[in-house]
PDB file of N, CA, C, O and CB in Angstrom:
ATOM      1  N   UNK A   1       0.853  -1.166   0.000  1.00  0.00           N
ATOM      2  CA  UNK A   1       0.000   0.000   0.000  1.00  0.00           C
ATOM      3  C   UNK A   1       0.897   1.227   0.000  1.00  0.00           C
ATOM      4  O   UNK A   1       2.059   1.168   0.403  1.00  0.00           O
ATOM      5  CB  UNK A   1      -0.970  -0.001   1.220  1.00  0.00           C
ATOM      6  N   UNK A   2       0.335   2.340  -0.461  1.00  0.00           N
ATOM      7  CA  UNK A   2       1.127   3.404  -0.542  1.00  0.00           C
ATOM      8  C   UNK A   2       1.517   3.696   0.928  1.00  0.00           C
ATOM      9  O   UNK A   2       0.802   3.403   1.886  1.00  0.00           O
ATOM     10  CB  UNK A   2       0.441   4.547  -1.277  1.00  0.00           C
ATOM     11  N   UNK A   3       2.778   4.332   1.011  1.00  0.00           N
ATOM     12  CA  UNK A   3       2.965   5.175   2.348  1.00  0.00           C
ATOM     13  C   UNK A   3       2.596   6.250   2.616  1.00  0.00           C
ATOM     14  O   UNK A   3       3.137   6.909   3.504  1.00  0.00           O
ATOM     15  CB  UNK A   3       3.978   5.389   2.665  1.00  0.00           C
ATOM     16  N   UNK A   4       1.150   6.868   1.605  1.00  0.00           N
ATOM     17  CA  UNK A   4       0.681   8.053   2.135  1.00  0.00           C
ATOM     18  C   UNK A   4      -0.447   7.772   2.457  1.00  0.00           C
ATOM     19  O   UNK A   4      -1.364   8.579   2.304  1.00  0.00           O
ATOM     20  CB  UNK A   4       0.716   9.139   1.405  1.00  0.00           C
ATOM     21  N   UNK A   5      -0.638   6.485   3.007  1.00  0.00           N
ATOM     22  CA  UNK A   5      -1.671   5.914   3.503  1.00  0.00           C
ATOM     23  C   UNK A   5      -1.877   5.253   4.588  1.00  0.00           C
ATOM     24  O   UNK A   5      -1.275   4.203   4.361  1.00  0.00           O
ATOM     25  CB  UNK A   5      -1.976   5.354   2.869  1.00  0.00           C
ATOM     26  N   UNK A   6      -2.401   5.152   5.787  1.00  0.00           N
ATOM     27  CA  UNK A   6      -1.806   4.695   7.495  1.00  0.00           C
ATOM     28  C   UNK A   6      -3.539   4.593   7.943  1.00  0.00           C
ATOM     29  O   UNK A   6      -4.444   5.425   7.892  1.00  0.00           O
ATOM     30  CB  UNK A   6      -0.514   6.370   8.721  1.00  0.00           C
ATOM     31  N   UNK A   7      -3.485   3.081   8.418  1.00  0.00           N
ATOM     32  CA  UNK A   7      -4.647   2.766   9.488  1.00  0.00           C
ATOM     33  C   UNK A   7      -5.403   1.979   8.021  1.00  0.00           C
ATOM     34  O   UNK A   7      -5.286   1.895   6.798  1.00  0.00           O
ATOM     35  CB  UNK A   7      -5.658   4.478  10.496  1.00  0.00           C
ATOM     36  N   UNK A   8      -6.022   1.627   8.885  1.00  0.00           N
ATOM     37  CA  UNK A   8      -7.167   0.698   8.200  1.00  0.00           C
ATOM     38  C   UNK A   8      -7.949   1.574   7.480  1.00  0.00           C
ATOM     39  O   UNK A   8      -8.315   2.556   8.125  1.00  0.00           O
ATOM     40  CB  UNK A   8      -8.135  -0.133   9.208  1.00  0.00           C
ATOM     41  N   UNK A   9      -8.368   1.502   6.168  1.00  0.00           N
ATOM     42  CA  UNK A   9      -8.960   1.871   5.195  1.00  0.00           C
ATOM     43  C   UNK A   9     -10.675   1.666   5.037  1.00  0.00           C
ATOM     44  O   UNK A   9     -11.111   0.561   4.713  1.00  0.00           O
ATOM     45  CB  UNK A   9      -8.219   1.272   4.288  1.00  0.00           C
ATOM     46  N   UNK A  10     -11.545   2.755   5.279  1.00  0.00           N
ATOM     47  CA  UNK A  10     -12.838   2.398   5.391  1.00  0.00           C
ATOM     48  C   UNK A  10     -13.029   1.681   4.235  1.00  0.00           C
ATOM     49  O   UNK A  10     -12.297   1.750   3.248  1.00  0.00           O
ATOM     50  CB  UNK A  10     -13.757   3.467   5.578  1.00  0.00           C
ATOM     51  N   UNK A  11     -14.138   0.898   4.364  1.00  0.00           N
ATOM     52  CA  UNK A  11     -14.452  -0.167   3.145  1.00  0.00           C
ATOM     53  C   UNK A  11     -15.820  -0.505   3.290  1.00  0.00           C
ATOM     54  O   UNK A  11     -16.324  -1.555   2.892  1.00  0.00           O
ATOM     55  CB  UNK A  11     -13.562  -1.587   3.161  1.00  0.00           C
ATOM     56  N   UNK A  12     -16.734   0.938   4.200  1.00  0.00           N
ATOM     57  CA  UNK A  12     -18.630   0.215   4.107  1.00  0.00           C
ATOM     58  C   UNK A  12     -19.044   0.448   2.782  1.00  0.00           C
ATOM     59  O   UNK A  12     -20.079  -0.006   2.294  1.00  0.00           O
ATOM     60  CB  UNK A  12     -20.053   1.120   5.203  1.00  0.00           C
ATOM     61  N   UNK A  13     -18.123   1.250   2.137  1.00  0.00           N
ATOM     62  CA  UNK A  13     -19.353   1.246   0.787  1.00  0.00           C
ATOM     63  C   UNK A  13     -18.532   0.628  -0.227  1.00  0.00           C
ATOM     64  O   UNK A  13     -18.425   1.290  -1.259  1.00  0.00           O
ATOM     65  CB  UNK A  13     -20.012   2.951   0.124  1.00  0.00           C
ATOM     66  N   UNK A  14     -17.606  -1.065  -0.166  1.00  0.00           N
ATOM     67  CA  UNK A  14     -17.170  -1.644  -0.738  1.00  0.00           C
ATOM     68  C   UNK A  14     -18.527  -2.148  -1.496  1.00  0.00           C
ATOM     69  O   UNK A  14     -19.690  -2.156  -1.092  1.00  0.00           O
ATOM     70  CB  UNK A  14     -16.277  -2.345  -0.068  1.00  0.00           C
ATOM     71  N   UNK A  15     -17.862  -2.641  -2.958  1.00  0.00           N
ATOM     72  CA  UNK A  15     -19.119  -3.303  -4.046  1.00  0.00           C
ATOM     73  C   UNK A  15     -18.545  -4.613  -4.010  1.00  0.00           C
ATOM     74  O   UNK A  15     -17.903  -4.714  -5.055  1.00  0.00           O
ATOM     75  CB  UNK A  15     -19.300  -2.633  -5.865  1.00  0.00           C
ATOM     76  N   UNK A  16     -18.470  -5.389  -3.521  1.00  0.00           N
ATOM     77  CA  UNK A  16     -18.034  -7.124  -3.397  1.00  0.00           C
ATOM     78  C   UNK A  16     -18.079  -7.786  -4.597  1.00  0.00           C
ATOM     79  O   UNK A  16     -18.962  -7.499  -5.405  1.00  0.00           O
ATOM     80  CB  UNK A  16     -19.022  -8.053  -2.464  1.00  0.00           C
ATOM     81  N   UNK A  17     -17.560  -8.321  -4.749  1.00  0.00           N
ATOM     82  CA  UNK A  17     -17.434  -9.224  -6.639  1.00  0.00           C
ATOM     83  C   UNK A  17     -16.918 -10.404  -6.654  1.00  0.00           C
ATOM     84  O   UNK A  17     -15.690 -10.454  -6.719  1.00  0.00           O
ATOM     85  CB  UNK A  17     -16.349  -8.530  -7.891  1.00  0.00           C
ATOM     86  N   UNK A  18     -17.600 -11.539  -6.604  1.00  0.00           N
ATOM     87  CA  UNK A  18     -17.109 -13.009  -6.541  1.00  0.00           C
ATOM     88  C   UNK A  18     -16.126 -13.342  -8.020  1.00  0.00           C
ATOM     89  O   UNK A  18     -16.360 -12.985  -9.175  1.00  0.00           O
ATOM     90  CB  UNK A  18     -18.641 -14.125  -6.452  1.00  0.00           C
ATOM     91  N   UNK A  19     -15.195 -13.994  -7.585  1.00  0.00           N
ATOM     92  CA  UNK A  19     -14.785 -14.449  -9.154  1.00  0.00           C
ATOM     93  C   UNK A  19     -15.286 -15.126  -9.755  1.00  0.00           C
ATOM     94  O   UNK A  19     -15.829 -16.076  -9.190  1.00  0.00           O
ATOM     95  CB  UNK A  19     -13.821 -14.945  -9.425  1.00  0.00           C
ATOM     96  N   UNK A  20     -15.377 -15.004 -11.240  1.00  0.00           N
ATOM     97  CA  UNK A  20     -16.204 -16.090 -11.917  1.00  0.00           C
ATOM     98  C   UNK A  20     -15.909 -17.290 -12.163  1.00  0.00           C
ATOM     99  O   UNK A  20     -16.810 -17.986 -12.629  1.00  0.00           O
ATOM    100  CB  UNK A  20     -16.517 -15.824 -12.933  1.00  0.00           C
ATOM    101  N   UNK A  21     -14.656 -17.864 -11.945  1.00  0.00           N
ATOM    102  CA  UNK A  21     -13.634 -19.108 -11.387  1.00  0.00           C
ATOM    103  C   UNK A  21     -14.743 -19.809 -10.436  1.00  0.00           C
ATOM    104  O   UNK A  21     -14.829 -21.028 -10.588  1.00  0.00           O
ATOM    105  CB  UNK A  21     -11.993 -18.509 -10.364  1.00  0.00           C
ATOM    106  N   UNK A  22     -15.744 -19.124  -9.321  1.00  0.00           N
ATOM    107  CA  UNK A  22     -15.567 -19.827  -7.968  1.00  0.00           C
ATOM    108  C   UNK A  22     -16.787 -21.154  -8.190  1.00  0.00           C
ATOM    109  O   UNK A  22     -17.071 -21.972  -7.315  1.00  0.00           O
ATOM    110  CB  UNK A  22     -15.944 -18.570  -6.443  1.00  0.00           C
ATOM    111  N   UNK A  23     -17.380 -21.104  -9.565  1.00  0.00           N
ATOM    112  CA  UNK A  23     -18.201 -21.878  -9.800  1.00  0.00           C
ATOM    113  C   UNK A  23     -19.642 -21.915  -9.279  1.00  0.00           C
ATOM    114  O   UNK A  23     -20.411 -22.838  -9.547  1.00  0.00           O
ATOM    115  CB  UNK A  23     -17.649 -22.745  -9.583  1.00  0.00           C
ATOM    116  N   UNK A  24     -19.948 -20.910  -8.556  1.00  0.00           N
ATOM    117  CA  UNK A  24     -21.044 -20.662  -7.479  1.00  0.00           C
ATOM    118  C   UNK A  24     -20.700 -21.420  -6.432  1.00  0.00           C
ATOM    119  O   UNK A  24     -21.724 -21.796  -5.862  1.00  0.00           O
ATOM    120  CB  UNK A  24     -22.479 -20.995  -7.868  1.00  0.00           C
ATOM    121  N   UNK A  25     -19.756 -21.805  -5.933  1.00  0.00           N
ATOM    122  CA  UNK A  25     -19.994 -22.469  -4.258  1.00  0.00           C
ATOM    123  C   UNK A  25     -19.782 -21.775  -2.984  1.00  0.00           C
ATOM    124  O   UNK A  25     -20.009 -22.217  -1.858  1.00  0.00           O
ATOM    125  CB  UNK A  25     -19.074 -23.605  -3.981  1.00  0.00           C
ATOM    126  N   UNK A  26     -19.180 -20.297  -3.411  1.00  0.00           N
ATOM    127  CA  UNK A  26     -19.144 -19.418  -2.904  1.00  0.00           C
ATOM    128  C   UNK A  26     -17.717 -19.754  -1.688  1.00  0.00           C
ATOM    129  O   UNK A  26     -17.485 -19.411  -0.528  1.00  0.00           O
ATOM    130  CB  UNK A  26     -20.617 -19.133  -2.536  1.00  0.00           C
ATOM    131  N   UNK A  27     -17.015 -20.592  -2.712  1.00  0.00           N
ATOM    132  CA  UNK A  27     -15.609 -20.891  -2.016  1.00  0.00           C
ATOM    133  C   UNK A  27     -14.650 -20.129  -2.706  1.00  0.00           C
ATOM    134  O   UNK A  27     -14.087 -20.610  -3.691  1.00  0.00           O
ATOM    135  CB  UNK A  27     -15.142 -22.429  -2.038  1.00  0.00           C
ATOM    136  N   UNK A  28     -14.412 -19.057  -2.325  1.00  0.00           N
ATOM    137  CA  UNK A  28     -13.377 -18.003  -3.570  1.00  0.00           C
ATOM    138  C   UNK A  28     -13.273 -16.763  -3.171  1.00  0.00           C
ATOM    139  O   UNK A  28     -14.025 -16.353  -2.286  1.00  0.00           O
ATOM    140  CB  UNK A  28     -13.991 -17.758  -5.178  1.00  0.00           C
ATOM    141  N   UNK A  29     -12.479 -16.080  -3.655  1.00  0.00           N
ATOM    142  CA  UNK A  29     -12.006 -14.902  -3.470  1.00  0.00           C
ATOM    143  C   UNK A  29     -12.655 -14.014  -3.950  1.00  0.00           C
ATOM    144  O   UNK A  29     -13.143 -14.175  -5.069  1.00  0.00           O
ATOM    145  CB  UNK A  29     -10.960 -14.776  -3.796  1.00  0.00           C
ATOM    146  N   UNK A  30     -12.826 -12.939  -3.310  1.00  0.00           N
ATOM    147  CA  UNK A  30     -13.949 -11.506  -3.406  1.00  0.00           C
ATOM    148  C   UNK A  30     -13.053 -10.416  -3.710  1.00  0.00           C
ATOM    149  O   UNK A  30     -12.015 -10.288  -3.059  1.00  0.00           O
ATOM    150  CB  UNK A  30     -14.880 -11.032  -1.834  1.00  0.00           C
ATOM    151  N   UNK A  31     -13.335  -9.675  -4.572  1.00  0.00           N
ATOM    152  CA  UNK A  31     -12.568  -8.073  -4.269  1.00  0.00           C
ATOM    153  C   UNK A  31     -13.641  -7.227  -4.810  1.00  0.00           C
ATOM    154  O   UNK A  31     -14.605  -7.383  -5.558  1.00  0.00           O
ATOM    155  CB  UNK A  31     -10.899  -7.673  -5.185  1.00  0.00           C
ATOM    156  N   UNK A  32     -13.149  -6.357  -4.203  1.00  0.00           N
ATOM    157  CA  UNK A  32     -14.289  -4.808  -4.019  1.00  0.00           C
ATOM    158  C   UNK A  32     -13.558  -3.909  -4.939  1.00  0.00           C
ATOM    159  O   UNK A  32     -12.985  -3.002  -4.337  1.00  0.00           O
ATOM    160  CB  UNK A  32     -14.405  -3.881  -2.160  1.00  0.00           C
ATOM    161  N   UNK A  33     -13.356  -3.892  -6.699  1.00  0.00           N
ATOM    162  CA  UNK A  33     -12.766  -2.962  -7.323  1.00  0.00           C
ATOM    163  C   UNK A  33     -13.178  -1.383  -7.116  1.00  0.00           C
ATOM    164  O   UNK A  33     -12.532  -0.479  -7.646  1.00  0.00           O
ATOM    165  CB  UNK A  33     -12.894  -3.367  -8.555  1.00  0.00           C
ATOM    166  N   UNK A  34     -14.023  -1.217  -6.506  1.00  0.00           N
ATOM    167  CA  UNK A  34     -14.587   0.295  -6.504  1.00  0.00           C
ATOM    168  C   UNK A  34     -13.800   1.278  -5.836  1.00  0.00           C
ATOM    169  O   UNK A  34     -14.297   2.403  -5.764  1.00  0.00           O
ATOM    170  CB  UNK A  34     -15.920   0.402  -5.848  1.00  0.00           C
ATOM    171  N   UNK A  35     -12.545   1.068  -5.273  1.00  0.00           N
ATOM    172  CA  UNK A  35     -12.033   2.724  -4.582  1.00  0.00           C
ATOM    173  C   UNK A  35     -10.714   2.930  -5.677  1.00  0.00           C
ATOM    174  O   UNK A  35     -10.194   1.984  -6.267  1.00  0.00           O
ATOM    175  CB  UNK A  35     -11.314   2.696  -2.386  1.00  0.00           C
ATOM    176  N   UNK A  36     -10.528   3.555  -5.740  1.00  0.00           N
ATOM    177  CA  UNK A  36      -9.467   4.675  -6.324  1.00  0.00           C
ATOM    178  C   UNK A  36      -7.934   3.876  -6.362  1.00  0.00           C
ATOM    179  O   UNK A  36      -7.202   3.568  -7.303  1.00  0.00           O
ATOM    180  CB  UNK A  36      -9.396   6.242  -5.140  1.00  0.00           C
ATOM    181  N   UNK A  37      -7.834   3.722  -5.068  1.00  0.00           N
ATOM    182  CA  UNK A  37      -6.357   3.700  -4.680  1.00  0.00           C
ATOM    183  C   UNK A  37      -6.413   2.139  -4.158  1.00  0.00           C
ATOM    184  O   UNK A  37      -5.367   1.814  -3.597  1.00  0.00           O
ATOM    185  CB  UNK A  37      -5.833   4.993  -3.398  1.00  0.00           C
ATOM    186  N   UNK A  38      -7.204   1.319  -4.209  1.00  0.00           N
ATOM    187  CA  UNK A  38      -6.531   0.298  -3.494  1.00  0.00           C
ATOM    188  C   UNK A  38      -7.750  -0.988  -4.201  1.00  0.00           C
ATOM    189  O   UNK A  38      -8.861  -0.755  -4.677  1.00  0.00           O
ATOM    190  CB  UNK A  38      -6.445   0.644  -1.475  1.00  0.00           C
ATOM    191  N   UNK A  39      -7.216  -2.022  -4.082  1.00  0.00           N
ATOM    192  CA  UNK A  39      -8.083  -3.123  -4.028  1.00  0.00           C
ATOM    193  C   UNK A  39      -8.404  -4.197  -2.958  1.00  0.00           C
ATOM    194  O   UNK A  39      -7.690  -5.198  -3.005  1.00  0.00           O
ATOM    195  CB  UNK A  39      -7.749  -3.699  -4.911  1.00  0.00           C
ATOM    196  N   UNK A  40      -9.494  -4.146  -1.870  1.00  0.00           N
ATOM    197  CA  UNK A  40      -9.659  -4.897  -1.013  1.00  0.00           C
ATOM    198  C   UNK A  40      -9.933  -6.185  -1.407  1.00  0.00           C
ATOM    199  O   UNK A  40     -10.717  -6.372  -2.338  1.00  0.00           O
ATOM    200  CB  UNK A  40     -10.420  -4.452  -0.317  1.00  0.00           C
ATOM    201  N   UNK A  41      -9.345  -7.200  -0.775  1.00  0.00           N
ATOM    202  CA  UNK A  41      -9.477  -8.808  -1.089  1.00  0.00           C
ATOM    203  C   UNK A  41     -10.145  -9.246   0.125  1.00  0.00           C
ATOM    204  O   UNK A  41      -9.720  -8.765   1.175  1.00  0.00           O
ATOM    205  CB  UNK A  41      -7.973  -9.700  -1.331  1.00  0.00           C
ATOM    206  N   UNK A  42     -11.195 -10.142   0.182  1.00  0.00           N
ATOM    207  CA  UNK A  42     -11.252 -11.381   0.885  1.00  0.00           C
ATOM    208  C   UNK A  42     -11.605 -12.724   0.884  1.00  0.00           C
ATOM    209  O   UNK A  42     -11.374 -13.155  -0.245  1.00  0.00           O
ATOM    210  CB  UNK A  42     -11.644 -11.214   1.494  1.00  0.00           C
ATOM    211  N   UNK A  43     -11.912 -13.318   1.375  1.00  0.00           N
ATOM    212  CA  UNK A  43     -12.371 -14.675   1.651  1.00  0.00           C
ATOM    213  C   UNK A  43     -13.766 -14.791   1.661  1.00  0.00           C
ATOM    214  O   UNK A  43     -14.418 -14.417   2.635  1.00  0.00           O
ATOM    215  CB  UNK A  43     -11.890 -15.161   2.873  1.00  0.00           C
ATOM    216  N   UNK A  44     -14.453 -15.441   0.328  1.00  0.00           N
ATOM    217  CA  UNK A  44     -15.896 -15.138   0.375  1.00  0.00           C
ATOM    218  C   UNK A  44     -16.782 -16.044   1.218  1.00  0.00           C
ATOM    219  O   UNK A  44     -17.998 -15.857   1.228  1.00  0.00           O
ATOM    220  CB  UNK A  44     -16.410 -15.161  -0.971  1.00  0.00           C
ATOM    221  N   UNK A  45     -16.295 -16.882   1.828  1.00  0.00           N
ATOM    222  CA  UNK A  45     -16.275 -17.733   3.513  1.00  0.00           C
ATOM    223  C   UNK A  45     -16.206 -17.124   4.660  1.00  0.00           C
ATOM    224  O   UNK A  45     -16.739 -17.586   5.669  1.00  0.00           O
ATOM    225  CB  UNK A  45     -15.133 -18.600   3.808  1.00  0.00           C
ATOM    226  N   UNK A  46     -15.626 -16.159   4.642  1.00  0.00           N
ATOM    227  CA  UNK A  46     -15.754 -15.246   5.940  1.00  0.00           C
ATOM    228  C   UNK A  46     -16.104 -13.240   5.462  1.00  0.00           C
ATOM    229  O   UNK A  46     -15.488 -12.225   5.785  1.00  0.00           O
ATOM    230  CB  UNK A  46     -13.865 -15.512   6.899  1.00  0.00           C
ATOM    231  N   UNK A  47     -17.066 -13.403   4.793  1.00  0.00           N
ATOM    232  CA  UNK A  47     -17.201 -12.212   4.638  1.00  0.00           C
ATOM    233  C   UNK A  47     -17.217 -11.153   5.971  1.00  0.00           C
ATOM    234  O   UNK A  47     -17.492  -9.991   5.671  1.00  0.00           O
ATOM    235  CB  UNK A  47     -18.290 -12.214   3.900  1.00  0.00           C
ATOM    236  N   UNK A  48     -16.937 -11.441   7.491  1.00  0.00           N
ATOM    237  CA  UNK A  48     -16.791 -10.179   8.130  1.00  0.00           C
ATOM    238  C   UNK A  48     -15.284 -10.587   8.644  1.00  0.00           C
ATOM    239  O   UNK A  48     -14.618 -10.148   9.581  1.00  0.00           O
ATOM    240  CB  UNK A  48     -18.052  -9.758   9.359  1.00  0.00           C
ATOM    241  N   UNK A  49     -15.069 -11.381   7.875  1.00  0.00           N
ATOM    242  CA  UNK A  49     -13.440 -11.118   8.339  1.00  0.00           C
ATOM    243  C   UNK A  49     -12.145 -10.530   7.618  1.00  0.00           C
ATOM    244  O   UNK A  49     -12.279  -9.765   6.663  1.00  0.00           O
ATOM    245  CB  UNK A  49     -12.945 -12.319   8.632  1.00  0.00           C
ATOM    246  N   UNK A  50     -10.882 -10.903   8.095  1.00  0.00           N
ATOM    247  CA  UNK A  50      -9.915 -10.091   7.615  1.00  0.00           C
ATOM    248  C   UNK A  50      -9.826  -9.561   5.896  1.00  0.00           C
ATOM    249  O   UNK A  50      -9.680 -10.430   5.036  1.00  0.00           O
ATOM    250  CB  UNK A  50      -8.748 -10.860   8.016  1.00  0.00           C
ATOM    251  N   UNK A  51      -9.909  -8.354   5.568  1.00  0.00           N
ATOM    252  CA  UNK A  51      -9.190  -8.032   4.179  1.00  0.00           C
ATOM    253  C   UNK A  51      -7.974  -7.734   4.119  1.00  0.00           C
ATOM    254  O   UNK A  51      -7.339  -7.079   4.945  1.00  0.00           O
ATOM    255  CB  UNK A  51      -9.669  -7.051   3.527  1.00  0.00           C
ATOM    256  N   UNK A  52      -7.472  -8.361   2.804  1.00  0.00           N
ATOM    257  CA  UNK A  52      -5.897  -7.564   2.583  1.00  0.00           C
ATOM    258  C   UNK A  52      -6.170  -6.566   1.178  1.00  0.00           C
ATOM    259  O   UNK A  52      -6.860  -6.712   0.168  1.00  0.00           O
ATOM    260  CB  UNK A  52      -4.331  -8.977   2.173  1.00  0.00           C
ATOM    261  N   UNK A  53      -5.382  -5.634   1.607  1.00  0.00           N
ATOM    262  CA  UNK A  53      -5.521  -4.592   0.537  1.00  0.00           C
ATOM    263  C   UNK A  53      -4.309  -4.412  -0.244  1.00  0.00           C
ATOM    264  O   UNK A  53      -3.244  -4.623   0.336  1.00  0.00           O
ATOM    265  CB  UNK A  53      -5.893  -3.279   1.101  1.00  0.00           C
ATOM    266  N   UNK A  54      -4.293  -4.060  -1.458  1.00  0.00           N
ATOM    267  CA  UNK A  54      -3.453  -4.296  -2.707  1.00  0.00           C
ATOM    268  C   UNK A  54      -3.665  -2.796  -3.649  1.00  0.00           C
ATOM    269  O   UNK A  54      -4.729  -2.568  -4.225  1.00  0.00           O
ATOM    270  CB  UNK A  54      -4.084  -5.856  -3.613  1.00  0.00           C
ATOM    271  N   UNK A  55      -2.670  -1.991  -3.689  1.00  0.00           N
ATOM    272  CA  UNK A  55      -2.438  -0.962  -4.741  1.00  0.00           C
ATOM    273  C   UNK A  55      -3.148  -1.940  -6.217  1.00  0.00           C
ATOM    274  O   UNK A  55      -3.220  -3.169  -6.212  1.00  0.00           O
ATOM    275  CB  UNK A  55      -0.439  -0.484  -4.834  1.00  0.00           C
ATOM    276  N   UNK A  56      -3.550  -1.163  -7.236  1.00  0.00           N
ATOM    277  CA  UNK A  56      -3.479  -1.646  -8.519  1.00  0.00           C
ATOM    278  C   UNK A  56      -2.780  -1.799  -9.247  1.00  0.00           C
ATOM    279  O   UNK A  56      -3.270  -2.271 -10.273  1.00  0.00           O
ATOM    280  CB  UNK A  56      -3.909  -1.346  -9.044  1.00  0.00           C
ATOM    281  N   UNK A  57      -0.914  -1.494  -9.302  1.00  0.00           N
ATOM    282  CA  UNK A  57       0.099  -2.137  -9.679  1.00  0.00           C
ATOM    283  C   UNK A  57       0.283  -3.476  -8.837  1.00  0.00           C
ATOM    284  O   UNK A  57       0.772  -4.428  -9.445  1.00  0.00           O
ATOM    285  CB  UNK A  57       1.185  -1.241  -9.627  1.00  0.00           C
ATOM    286  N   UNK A  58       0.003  -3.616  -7.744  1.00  0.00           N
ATOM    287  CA  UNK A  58       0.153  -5.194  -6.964  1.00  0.00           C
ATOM    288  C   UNK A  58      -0.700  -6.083  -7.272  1.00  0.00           C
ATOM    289  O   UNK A  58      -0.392  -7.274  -7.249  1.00  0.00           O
ATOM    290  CB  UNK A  58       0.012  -5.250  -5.493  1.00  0.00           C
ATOM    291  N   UNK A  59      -1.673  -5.746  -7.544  1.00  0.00           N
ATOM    292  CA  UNK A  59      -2.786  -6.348  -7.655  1.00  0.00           C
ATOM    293  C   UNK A  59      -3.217  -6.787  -9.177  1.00  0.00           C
ATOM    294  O   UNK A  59      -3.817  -7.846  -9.362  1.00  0.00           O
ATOM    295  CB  UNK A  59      -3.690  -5.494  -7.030  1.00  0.00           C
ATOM    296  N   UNK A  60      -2.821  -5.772 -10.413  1.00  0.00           N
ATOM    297  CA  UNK A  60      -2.696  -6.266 -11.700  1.00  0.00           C
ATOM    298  C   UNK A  60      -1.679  -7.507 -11.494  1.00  0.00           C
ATOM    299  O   UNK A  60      -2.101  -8.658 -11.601  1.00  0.00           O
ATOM    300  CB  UNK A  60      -2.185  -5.097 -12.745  1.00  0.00           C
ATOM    301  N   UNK A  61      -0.387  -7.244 -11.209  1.00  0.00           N
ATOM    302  CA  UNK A  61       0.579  -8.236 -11.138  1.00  0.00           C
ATOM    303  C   UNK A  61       0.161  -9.562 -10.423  1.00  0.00           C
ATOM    304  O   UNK A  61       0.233 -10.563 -11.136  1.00  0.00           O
ATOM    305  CB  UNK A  61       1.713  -7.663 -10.497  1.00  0.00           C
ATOM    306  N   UNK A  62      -0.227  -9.729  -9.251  1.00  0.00           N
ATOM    307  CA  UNK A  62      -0.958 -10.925  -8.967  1.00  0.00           C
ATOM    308  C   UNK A  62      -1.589 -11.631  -9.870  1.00  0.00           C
ATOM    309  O   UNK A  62      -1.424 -12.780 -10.281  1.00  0.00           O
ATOM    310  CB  UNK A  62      -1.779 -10.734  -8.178  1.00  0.00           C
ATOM    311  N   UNK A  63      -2.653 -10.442 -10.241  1.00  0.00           N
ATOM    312  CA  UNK A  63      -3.272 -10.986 -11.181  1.00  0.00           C
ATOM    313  C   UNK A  63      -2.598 -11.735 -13.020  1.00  0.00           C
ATOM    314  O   UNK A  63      -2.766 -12.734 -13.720  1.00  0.00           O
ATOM    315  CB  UNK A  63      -4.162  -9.858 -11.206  1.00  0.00           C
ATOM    316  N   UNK A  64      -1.930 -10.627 -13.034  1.00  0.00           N
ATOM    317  CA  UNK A  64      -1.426 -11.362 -14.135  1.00  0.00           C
ATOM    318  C   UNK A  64      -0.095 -12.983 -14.528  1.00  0.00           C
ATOM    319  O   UNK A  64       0.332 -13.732 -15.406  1.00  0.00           O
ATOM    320  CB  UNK A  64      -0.987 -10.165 -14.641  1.00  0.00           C
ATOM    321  N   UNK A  65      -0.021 -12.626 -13.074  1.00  0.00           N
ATOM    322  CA  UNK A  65       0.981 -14.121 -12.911  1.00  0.00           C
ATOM    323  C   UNK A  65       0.131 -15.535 -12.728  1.00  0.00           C
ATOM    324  O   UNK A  65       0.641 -16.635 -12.939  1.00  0.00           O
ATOM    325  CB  UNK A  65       2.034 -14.018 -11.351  1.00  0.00           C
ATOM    326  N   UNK A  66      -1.496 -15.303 -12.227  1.00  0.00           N
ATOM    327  CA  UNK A  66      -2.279 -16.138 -12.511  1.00  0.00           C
ATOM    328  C   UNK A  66      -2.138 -16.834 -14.051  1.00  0.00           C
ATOM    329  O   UNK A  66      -1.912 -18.022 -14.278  1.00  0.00           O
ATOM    330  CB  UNK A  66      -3.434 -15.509 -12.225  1.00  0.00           C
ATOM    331  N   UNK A  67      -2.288 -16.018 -14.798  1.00  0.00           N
ATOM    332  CA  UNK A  67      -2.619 -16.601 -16.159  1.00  0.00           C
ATOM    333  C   UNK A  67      -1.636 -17.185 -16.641  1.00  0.00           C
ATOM    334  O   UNK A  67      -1.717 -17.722 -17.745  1.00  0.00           O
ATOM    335  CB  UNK A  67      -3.040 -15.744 -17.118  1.00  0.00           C
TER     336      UNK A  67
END
């Protein structure tokens, strides 16, 4: 995450987005593309639990080492 950025990042008006990988079993990874600066990830199994958050250079790259 950037360093002009400190503390936990509000995320109530995250838009949640299952991957289309997860087959509907709702065993898969969620991210909330909607803020600016960051991409929140979680666990679509524990939706009130931990997120990790990812700049969109970290997070393209993840992504693109998938493929």
């Amino acid at each position: 995450m950037n360093s002009a950025h400190h503390g936990t990042p509000n995320l109530s008006g995250a838009q949640w987005r299952t991957s289309s990988y997860s087959g509907g079993n709702n065993e898969c990874v969620e991210v909330a593309p909607n803020f600016p600066h960051l991409i929140p990830v979680r666990d679509s199994t524990r939706p009130t639990g931990p997120v990790l958050t990812f700049g969109h250079t970290a997070w393209q790259t993840f992504v693109n080492d998938l493929a």
